[in-house]
C-alpha positions as CSV (number, residue, x, y, z in Angstrom):
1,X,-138.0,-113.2,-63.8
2,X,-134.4,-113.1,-64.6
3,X,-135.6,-114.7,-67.8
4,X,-138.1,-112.4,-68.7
5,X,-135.2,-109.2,-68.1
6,X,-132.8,-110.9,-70.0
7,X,-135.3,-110.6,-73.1
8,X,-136.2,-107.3,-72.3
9,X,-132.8,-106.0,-72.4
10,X,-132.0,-107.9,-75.7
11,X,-135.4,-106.3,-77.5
12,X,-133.8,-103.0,-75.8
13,X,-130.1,-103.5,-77.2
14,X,-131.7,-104.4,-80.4
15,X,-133.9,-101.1,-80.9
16,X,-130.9,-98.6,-79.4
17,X,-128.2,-100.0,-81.5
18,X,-128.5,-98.9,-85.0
19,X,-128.9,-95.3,-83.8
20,X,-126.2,-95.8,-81.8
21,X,-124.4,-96.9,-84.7
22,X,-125.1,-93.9,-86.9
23,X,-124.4,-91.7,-84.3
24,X,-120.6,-92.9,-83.8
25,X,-119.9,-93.6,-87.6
26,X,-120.5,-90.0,-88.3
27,X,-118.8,-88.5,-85.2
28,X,-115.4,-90.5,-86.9
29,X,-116.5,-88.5,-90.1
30,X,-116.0,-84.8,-91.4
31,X,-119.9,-84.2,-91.0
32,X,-120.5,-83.6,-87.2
33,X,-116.9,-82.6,-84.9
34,X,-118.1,-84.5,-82.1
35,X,-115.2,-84.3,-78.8
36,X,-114.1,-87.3,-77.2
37,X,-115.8,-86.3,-74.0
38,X,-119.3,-86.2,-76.5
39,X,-118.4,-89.0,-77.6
40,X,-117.6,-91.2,-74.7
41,X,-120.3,-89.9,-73.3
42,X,-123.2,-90.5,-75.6
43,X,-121.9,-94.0,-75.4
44,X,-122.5,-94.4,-72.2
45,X,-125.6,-93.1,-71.9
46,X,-126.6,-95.2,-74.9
47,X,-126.0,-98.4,-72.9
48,X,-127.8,-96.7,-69.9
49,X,-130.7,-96.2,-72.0
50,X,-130.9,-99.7,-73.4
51,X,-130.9,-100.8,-69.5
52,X,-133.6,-98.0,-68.4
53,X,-136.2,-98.8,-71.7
54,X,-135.0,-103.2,-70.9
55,X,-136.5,-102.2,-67.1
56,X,-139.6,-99.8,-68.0
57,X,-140.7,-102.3,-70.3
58,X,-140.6,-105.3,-67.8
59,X,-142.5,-103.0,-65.6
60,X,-145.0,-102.3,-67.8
61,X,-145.6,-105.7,-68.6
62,X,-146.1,-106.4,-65.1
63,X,-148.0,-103.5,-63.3
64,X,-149.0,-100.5,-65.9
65,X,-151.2,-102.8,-68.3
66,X,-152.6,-105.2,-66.0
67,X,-153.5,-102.1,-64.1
68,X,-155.1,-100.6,-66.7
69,X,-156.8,-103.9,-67.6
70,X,-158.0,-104.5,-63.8
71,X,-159.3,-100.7,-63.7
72,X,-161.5,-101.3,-67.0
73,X,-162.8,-105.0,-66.0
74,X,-164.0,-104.0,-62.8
75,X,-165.6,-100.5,-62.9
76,X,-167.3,-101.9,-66.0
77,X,-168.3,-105.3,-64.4
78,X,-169.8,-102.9,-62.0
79,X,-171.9,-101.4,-64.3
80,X,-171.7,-98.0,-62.7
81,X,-171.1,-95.5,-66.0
82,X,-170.3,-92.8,-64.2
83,X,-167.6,-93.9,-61.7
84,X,-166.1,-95.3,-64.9
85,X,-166.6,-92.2,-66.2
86,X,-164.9,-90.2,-63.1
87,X,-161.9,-92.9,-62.6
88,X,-160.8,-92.4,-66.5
89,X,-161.1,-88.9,-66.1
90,X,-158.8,-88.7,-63.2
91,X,-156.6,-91.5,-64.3
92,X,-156.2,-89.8,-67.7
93,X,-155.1,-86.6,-66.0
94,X,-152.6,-88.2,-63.6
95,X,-150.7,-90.9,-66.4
96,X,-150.4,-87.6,-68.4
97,X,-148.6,-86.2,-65.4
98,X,-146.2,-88.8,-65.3
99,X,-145.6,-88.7,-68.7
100,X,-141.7,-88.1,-69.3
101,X,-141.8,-86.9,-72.9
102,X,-144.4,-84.3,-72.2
103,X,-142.0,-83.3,-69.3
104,X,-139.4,-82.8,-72.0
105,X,-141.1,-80.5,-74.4
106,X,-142.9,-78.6,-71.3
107,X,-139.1,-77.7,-70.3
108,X,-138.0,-76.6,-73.5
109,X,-140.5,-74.2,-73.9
110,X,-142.0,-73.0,-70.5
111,X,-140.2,-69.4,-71.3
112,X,-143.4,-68.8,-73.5
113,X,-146.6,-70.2,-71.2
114,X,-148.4,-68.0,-69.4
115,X,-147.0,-67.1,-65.7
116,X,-142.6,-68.2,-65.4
117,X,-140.5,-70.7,-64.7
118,X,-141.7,-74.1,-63.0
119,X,-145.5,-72.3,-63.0
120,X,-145.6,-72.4,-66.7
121,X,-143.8,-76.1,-66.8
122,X,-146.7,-76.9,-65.0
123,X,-150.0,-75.0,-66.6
124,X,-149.3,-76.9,-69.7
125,X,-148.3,-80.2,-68.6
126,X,-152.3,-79.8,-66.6
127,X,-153.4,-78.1,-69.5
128,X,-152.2,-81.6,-71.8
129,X,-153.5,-83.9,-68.9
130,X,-156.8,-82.0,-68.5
131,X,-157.5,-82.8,-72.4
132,X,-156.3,-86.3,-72.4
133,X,-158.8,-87.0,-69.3
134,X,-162.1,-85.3,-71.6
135,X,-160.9,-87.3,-74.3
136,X,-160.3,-90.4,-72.6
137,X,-163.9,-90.1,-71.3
138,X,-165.0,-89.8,-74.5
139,X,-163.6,-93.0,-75.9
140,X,-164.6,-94.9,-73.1
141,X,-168.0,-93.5,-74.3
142,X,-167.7,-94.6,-77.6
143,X,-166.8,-98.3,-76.3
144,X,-169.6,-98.9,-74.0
145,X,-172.2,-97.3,-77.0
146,X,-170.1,-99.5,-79.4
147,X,-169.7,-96.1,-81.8
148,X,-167.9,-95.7,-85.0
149,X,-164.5,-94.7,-84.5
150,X,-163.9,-92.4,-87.9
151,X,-167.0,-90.5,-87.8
152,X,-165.9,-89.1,-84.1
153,X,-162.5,-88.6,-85.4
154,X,-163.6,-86.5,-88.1
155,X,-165.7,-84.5,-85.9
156,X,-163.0,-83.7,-83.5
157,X,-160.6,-83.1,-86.5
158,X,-162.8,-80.4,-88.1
159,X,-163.0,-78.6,-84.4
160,X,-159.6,-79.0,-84.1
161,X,-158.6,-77.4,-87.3
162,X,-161.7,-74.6,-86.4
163,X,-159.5,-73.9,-83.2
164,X,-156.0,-73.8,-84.5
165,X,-157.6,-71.1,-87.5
166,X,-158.9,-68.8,-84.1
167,X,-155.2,-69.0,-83.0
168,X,-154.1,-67.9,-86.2
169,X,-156.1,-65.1,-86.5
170,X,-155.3,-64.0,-83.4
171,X,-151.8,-63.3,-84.4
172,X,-150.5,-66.3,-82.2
173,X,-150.4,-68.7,-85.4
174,X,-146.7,-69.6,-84.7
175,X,-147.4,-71.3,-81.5
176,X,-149.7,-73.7,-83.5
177,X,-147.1,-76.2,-84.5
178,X,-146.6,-76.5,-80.6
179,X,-149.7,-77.4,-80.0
180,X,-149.8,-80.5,-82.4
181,X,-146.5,-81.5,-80.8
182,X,-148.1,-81.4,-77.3
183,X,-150.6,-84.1,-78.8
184,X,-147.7,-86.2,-80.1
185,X,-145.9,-86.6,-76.7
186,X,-148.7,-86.9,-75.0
187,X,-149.2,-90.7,-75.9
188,X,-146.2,-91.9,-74.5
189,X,-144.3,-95.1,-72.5
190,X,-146.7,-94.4,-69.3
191,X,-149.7,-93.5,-70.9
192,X,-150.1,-96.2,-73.6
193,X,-149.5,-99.4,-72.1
194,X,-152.2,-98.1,-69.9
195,X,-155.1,-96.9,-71.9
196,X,-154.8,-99.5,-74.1
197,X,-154.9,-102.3,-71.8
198,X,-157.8,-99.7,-70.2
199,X,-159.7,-100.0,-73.7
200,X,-159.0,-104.0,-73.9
201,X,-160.0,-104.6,-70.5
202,X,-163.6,-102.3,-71.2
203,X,-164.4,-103.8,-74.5
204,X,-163.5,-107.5,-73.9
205,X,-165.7,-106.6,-70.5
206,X,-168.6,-105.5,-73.2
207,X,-167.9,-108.2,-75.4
208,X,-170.1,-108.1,-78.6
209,X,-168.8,-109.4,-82.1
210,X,-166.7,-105.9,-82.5
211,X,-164.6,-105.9,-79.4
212,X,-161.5,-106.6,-80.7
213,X,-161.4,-103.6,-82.9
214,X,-163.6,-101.4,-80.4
215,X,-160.3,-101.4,-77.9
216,X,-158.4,-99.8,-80.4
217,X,-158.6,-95.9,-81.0
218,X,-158.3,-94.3,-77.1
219,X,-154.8,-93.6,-77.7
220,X,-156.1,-91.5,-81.4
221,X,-158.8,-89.7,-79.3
222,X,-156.2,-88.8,-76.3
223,X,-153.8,-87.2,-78.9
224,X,-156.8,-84.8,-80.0
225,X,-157.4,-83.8,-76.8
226,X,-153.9,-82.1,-75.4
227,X,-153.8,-80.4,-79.2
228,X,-156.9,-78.5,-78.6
229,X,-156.4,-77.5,-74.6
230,X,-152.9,-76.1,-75.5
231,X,-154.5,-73.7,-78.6
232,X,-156.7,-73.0,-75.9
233,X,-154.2,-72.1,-73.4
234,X,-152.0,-70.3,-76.2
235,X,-154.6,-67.8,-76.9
236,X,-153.8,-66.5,-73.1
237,X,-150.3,-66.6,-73.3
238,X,-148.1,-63.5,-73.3
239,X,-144.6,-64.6,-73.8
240,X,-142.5,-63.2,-76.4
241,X,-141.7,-66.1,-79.6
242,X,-138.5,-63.5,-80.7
243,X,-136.1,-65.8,-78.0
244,X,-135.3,-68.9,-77.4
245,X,-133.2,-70.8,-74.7
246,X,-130.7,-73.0,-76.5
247,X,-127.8,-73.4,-73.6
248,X,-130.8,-76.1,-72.9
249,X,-129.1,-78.4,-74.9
250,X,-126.0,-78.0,-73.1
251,X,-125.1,-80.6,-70.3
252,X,-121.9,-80.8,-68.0
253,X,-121.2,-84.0,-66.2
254,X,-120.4,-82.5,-62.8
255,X,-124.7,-81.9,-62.9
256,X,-125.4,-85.6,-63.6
257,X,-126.0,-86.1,-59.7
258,X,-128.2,-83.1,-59.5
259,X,-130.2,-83.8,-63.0
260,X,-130.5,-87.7,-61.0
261,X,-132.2,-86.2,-57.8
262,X,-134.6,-83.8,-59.9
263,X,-135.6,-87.1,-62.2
264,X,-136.1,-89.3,-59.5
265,X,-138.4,-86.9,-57.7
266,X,-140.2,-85.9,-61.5
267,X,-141.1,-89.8,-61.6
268,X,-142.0,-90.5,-57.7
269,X,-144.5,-87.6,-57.8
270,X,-146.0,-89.4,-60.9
271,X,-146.0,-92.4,-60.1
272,X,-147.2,-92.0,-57.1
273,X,-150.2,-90.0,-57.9
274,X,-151.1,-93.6,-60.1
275,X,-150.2,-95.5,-57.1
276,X,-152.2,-93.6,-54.5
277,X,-155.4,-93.6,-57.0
278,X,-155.1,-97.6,-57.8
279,X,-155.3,-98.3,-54.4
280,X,-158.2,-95.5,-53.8
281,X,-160.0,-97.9,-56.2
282,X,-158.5,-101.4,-54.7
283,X,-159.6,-100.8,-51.3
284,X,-163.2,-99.6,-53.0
285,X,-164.1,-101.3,-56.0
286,X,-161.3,-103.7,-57.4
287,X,-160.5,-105.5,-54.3
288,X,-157.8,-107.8,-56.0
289,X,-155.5,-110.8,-54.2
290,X,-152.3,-109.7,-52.8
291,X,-150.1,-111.8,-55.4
292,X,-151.5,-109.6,-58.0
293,X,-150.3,-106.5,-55.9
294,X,-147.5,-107.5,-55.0
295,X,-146.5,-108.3,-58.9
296,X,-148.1,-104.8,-60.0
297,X,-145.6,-103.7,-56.9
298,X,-142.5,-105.3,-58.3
299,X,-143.2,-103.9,-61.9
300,X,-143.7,-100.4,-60.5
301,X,-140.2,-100.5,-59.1
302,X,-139.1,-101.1,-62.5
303,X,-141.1,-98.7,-63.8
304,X,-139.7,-96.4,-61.6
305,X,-136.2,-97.2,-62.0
306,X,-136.3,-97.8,-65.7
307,X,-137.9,-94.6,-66.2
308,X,-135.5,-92.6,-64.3
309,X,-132.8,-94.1,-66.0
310,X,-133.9,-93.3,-69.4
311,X,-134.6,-89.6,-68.6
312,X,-131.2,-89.3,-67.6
313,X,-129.8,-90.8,-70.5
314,X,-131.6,-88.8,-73.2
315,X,-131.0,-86.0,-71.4
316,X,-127.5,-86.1,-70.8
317,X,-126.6,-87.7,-73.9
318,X,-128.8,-87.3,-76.5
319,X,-130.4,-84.0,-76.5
320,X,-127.0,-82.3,-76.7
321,X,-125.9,-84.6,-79.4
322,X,-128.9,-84.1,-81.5
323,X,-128.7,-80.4,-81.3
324,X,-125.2,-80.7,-82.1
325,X,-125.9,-83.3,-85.3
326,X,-128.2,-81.2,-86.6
327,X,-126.2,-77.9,-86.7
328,X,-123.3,-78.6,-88.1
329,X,-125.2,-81.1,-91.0
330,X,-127.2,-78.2,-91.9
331,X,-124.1,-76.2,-92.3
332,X,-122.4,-79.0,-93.9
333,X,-125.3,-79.8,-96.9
334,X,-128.9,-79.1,-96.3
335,X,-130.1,-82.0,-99.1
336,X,-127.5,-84.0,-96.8
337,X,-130.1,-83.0,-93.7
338,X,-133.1,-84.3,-95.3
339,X,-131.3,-87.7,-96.0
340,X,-130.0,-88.5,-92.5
341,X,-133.2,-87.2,-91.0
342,X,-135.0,-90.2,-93.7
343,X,-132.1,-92.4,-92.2
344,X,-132.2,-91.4,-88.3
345,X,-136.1,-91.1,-88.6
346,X,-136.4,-94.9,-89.7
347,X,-134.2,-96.3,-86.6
348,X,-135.0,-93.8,-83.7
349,X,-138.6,-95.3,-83.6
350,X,-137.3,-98.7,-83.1
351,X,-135.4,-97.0,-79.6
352,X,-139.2,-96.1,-78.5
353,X,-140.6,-98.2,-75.4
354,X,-144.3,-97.3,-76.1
355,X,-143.9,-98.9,-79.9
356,X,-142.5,-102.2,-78.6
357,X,-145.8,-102.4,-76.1
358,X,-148.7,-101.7,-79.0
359,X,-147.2,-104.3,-81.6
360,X,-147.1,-107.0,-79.2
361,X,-151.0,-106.0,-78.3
362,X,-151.6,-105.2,-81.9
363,X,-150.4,-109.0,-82.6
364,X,-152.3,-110.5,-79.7
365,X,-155.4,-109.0,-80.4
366,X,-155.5,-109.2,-84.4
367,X,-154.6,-113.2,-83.8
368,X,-151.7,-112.6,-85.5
369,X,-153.2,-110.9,-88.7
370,X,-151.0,-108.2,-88.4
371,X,-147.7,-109.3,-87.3
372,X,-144.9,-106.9,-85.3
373,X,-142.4,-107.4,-87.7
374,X,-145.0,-105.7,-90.5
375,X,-146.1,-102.8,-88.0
376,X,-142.7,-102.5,-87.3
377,X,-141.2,-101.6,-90.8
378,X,-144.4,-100.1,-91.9
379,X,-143.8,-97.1,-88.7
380,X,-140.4,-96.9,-89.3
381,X,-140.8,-95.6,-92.9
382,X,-143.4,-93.5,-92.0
383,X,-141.4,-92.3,-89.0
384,X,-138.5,-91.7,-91.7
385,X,-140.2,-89.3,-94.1
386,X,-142.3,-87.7,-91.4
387,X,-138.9,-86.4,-90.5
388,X,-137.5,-85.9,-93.9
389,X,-140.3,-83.7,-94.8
390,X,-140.0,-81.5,-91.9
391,X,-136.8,-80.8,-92.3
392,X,-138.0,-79.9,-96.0
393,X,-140.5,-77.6,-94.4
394,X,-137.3,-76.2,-92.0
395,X,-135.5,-75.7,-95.0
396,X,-138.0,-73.8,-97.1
397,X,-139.7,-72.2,-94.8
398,X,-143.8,-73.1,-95.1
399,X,-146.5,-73.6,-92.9
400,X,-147.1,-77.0,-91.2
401,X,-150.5,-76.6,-92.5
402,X,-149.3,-77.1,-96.0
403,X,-148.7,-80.6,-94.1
404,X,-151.1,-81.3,-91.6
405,X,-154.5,-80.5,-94.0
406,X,-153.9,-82.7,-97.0
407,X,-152.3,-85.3,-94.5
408,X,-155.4,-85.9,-92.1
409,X,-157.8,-85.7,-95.0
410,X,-155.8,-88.8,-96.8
411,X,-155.8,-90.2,-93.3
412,X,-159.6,-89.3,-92.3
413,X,-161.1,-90.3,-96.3
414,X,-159.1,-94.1,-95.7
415,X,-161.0,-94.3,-92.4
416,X,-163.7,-95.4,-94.4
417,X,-162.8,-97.5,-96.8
418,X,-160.2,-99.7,-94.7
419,X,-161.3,-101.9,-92.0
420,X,-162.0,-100.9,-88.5
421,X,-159.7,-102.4,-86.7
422,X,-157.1,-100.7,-89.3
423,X,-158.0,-97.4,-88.5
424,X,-157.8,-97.4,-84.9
425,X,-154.3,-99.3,-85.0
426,X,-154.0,-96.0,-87.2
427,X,-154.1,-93.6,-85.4
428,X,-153.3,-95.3,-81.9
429,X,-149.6,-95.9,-83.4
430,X,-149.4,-91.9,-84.6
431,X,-149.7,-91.3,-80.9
432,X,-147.0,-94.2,-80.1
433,X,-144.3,-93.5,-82.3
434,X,-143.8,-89.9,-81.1
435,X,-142.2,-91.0,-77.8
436,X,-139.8,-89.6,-75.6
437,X,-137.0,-89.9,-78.5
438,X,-138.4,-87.9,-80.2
439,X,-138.5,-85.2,-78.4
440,X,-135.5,-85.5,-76.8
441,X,-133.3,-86.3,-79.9
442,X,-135.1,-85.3,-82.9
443,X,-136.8,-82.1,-81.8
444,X,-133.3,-81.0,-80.9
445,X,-131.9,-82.0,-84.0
446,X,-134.4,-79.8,-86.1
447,X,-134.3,-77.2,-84.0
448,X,-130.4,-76.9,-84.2
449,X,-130.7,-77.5,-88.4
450,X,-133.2,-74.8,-87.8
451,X,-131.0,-72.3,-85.9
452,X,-128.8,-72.4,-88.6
453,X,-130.7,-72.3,-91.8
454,X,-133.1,-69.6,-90.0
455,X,-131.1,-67.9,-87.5
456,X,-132.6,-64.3,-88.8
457,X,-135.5,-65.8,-87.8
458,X,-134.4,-66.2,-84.2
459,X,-137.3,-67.3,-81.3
460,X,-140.4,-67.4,-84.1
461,X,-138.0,-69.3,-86.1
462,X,-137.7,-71.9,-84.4
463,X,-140.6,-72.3,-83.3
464,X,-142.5,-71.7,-86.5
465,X,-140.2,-74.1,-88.7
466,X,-138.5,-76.5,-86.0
467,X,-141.7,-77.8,-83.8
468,X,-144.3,-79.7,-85.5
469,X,-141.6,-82.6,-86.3
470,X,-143.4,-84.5,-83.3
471,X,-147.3,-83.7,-84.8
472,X,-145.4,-84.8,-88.6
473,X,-143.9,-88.0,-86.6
474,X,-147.5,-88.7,-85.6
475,X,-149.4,-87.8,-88.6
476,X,-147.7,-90.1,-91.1
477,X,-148.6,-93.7,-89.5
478,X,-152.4,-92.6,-89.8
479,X,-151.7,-93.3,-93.9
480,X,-148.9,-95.2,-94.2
481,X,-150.8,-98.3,-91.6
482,X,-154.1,-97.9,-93.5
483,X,-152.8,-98.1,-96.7
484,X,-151.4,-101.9,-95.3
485,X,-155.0,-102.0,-94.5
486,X,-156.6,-101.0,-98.2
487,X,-154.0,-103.3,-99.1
488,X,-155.3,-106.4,-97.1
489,X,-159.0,-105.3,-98.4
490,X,-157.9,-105.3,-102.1
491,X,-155.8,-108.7,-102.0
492,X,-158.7,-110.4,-100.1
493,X,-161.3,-109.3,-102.8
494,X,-158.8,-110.7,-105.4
495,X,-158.4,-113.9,-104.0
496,X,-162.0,-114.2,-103.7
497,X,-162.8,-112.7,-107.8
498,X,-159.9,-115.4,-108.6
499,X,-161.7,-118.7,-106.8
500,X,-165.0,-117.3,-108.0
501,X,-163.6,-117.3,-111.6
502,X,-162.2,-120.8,-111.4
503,X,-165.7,-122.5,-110.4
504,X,-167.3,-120.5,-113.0
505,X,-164.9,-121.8,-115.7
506,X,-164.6,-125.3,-114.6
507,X,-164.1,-127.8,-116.9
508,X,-167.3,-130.6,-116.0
509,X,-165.2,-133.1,-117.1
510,X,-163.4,-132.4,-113.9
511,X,-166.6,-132.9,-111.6
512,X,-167.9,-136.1,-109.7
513,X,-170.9,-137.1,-109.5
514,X,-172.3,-139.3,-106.9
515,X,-175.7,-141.9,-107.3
């Protein structure tokens, strides 16, 4: 076990350093007048967050994917549809819960939700869980009736689109951007170790000739979900856009104890919703040895713990910092912005626990076809100029749909010509690689570039201009991992055209002939 940590906290030091790098060579520079204190503390929390993602990540290893895999090969070896059904309803409603970065962005912009306070926190975080459960359903759906993955995404696309066009006319168009950023967080370090080992365990279950591919693409249909219920829920809403709540990304130490106590009651309640449901369907249906509960026990702790301690981290040091970053850059040299966003983009997605989890199922499923290393650097510049060209938008001041339309019809019209398998790794790692970083660094570093290039704006500013950076984060893996796709389709066809060509123009001279 000690083994297995030690590896887990080196993958972890290696994804938090380089941002922790460019964070403290630019603080020593006349770009960003960071204080000691800032600095000092960022530090620390950057080496408390490499110990909180090294613990989540053994904990997911050992309880959140083998109990996602246990749920999905034993409802489905019971062949009863509907409890399936029911218990991915549920459990998709109460790992969206417990989702941290959803808890993030619910915090930052609660002042707008219907009802106040801890109220509205909680009506979207539901509202996001109620539409990941529907649309977990619905991919479990498309598994067992072995369904085409692109034809259902374009489907839900087009209604999705139809929606956020209702909010617009409406007058509530500036809360649309919010609402594709609720369906980037959404698919986060709880929820994706979990629904993708759910998928693997339902379609290896199945079996069939396509059940490798077929367990990829619940994490694509669980970000469509959250995007429509919050356009819903924004139709009802009657908070005012013209303020917003920036001493958020303020923190002083002397509330580090408090911020501790509020995280580690956030997670319990989570977790233990998961907890109390798993062994609803132990004690029922599953019925599994105790060494395999007592190991999913153990990796729960760490789950626990690890979560907690990244929450704290992010929150006491890198929120502030990335607000902070991104003001005084913007005052400094807006092209400058867009260049460090390119640069912070490419690293900040190595930082993210969920990513780390789908490349090494990614690898194991493919056979190694498509190795980590490749979906690594492929997300990373996608992750880059998603961010660039938000802060483009930020600067410029256009709609995210000048984005989002021409982005998801690339995405969508590749669906078709890449293969399967492609598609779903797709659009499972545009849910992934908007994690809890990114909302809790680079959503606060576009909204404090936004403050300041915008500030006549005010509220509808920043919320107009700044969110969407999560939905842009999530949209540019769609293309970016299917063009490696076409790519693999096009070199394969030449290979074969090329050894075609050479037994159609052999010499005979060079052929043997046997009596």
């Amino acid at each position: 076990m000690h083994k297995i940590l030690f590896s887990k906290l080196k993958e972890a030091l290696i994804s938090v350093l380089p941002i922790t790098a460019i964070v403290l060579i630019i603080s020593f520079t006349p770009l960003v007048d960071l204080t000691t204190a800032e600095t000092v503390a960022f530090a620390v929390c950057a080496v408390v967050l490499i110990l909180g993602i090294g613990l989540f990540n053994l904990g997911a290893d050992l309880a959140m994917m083998p109990m996602g895999n246990h749920v999905g090969v034993g409802l489905t070896k019971s062949k009863k549809v509907l409890v399936l059904v029911a218990v991915c309803f549920f459990m998709g409603v109460l790992i969206t819960i417990a989702e941290p970065d959803l808890t993030v962005l619910a915090n930052q912009v609660k002042d707008i939700m219907p009802g106040s306070g801890d109220v509205s926190k909680w009506l979207l975080i539901i509202t996001v869980g109620l539409g990941v459960g529907l649309f977990l359903v619905i991919a479990v759906i498309k598994i067992i009736f072995h369904k085409n993955l692109a034809p259902l995404l374009m489907f839900f696309y087009m209604l999705l689109f139809a929606v956020c066009a209702l909010l617009i006319e409406s007058g509530k168009g500036g809360l649309f951007p919010l609402a594709f950023d609720s369906g980037g967080v959404t698919t986060g370090p709880i929820t994706v170790p979990f629904i993708m080992a759910l998928g693997f365990g339902i379609s290896t279950t199945i079996g069939g000739k396509n059940a490798s591919e077929n367990s990829f693409g619940l994490i694509a249909l669980c970000s469509v979900g959250p995007i429509i219920a919050v356009m819903l829920l924004s139709l009802t809403t009657t908070g005012s856009l013209d303020t917003y709540d920036f001493e958020q990304y303020s923190m002083e130490l002397s509330e580090v104890g408090k911020l501790f106590g509020k995280k580690i009651g956030d997670v319990a309640l989570a977790l233990g919703l998961i907890v109390a449901f798993f062994a609803v369907l132990q004690f029922t249906v599953l019925k599994l040895p105790k060494r395999k509960l007592l190991q999913m026990a153990v990796g729960i702790v760490y789950t626990f713990v690890g979560l907690v301690i990244f929450l704290v981290a992010v929150e006491v040091g890198f929120m502030p910092i990335g607000y902070k970053i991104g003001r005084e850059i913007a005052a400094f040299s807006k092209p400058l912005l867009v260049v460090f966003g390119f640069v912070i983009g490419m690293v900040v997605v190595l930082a993210e626990p969920a990513i780390h989890v789908l490349n090494k199922q990614v690898e194991e499923v493919t056979g190694g076809g498509v190795k980590k290393i490749e979906m690594l650097v492929a997300l990373s510049i996608a992750v880059g100029i998603s961010i660039g060209l938000s802060l483009i938008r930020m600067i410029f001041k256009f709609s995210l749909l000048y984005y989002l339309i021409p982005g998801y019809m690339i995405s969508l019209g590749l669906s078709f010509f890449v293969p399967k398998m492609y598609t779903g790794i797709a659009f499972d790692s545009g849910g992934v690689a908007s994690g809890p970083l990114t909302s809790s660094f680079i959503l606060p570093l576009v909204i404090g570039a936004c403050a300041v290039c915008n500030g006549e704006l005010g509220g509808s500013g920043i919320y107009s201009y700044a969110y969407g950076v999560v939905a842009m984060v999530a949209m540019t893996p769609l293309i970016t991992i299917q063009t490696l796709g076409f790519k693999a389709v096009i070199s394969a066809k030449v290979r074969s055209n090329i050894r075609m060509k050479r037994i159609l123009t052999a010499d005979d001279e060079q052929i043997i002939y046997f009596d």
